[in-house]
C-alpha positions as semicolon CSV with decimal commas, in nm:
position;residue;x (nm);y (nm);z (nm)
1;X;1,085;1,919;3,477
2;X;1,010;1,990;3,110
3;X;0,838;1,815;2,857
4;X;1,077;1,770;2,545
5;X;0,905;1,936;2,215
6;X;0,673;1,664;2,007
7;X;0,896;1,583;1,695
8;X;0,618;1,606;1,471
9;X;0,538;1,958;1,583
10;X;0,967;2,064;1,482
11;X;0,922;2,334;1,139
12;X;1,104;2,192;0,853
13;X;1,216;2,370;0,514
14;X;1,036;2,208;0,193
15;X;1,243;2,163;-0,086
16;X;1,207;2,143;-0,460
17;X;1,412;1,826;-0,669
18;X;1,666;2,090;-0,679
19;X;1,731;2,123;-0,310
20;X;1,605;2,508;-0,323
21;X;1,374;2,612;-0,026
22;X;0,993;2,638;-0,151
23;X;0,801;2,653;0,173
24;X;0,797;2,528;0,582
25;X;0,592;2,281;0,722
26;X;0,549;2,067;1,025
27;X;0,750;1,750;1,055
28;X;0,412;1,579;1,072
29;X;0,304;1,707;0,795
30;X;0,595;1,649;0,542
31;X;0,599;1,321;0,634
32;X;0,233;1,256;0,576
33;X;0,220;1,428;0,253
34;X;0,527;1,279;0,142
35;X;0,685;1,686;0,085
36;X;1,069;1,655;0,015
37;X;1,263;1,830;0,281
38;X;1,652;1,820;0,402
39;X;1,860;1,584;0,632
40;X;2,200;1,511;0,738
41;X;2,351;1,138;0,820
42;X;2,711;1,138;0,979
43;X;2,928;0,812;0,979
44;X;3,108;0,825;1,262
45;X;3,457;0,617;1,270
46;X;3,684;0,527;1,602
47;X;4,039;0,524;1,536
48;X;4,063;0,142;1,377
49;X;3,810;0,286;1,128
50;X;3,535;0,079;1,264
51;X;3,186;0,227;1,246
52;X;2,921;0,352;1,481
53;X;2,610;0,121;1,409
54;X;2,306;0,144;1,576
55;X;1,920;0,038;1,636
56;X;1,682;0,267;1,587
57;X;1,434;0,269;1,884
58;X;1,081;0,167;1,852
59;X;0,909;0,523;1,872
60;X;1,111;0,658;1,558
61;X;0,847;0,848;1,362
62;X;1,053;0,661;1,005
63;X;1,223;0,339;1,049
64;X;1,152;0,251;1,365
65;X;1,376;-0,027;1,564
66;X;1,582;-0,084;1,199
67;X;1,959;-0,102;1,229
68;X;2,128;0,234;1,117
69;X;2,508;0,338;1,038
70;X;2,434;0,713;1,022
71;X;2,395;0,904;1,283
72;X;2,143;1,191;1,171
73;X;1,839;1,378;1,126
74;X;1,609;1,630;0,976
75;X;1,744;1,999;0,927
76;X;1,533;2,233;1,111
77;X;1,351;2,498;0,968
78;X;1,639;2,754;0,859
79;X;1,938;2,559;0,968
80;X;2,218;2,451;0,785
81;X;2,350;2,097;0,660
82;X;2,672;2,176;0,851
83;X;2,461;2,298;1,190
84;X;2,256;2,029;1,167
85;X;2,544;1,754;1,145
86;X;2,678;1,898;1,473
87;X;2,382;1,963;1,628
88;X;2,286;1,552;1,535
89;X;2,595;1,435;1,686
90;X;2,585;1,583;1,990
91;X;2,228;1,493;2,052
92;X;2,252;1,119;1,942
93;X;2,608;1,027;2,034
94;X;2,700;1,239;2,282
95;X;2,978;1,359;1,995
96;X;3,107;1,735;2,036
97;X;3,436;1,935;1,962
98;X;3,450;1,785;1,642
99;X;3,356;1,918;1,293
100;X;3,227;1,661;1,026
101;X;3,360;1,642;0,667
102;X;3,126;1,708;0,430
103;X;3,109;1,387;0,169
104;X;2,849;1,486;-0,103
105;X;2,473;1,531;-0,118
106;X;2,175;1,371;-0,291
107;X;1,865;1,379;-0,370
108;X;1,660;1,047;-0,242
109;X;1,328;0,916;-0,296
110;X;1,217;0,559;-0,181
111;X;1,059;0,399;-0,426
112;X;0,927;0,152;-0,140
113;X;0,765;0,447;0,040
114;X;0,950;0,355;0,350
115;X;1,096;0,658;0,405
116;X;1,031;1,032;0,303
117;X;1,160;1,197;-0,019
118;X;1,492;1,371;0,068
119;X;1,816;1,559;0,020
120;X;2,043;1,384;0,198
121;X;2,380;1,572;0,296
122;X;2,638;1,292;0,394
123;X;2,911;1,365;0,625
124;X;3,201;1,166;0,845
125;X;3,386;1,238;1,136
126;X;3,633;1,054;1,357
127;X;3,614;1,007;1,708
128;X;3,792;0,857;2,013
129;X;3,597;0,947;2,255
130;X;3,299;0,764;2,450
131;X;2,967;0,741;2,295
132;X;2,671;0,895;2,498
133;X;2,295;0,754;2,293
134;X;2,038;0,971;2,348
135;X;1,768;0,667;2,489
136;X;1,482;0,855;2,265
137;X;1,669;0,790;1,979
138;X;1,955;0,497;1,991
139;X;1,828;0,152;2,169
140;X;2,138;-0,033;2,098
141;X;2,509;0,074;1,958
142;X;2,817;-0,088;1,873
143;X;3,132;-0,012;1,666
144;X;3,189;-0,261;1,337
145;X;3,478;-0,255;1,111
146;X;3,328;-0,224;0,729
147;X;3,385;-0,602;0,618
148;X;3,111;-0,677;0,912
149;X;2,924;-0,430;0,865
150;X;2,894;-0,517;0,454
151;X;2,833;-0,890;0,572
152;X;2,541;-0,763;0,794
153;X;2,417;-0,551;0,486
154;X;2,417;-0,836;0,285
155;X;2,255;-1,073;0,494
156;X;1,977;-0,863;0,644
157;X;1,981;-0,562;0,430
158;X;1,615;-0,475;0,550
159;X;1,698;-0,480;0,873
160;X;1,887;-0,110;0,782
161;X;1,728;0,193;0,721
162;X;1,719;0,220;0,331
163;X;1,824;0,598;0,296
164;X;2,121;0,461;0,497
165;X;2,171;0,197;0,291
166;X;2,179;0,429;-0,015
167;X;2,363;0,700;0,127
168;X;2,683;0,420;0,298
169;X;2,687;0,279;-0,089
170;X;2,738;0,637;-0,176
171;X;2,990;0,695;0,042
172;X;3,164;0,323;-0,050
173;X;3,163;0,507;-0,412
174;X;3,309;0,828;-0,332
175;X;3,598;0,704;-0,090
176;X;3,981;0,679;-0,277
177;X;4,072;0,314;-0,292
């Protein structure tokens, strides 16, 4: 059996405030120096509109075992937002055939240093089929409809990773209605 690839050793694009590419660099690396690089964070919706929530696991290189509504990740060296979206689903969800809608993207910087400087492509898909968590990535999951979920964000909003957070308020902003 094979040993999956060390995250921190997966080649990521730096980026300028601008989004343009200025350079590559380890995962392990960006993070430590803080360089701004690109991710993708899907909401995923069942067919009563509720939304796919879920806990972080513990080994998470950023925001470990913190409550997430995004499912997502870094965009590999060379890859597109829209690659990367599918490629995310598939390996944290189990969530294929489908092709996410493209919301808007941002540029993010934590001013709590909890996370890495960013730009953030949001996305959103529906699905009706079963959920399959990768266990490396997703240690608990369960759908909420949005009044819940807000409650939860209100309550405990430090519970949820804060480029989630930032990005769902987005989203709240952007949606008709």
């Amino acid at each position: 059996m094979s040993v999956p690839p060390d995250p921190r050793d997966e080649l990521l694009d730096v980026v300028d405030d601008d989004d343009r590419v200025v350079g590559r660099a380890r995962r392990e690396d960006v993070y430590a120096r803080g360089l701004r690089h690109r991710t993708v964070m899907v909401v995923v919706r069942d067919p009563a509109g509720r939304v796919l929530v879920h806990r972080r696991t513990a080994t998470k290189l950023v925001a470990p075992s913190l409550l997430d509504m995004m499912i997502g990740g870094v965009v590999d060296a060379g890859e597109g937002y829209d690659a990367c979206a599918v490629r995310e689903l598939a390996e944290e969800a189990g969530v294929t055939g489908v092709v996410p809608r493209r919301a808007f993207a941002f540029r993010y910087d934590d001013d709590a240093g909890l996370t890495p400087a960013q730009w953030i492509a949001v996305y959103e898909v529906a699905w009706d089929g079963p959920i399959v968590p990768q266990p490396s990535e997703v240690a608990w999951w369960a759908w909420l409809d949005e009044a819940e979920l807000e409650r939860r964000l209100a309550a405990a909003p430090g519970e949820f990773c804060p480029d989630s957070v930032d990005a769902w308020h987005r989203l709240r902003g952007h949606r008709p209605g």
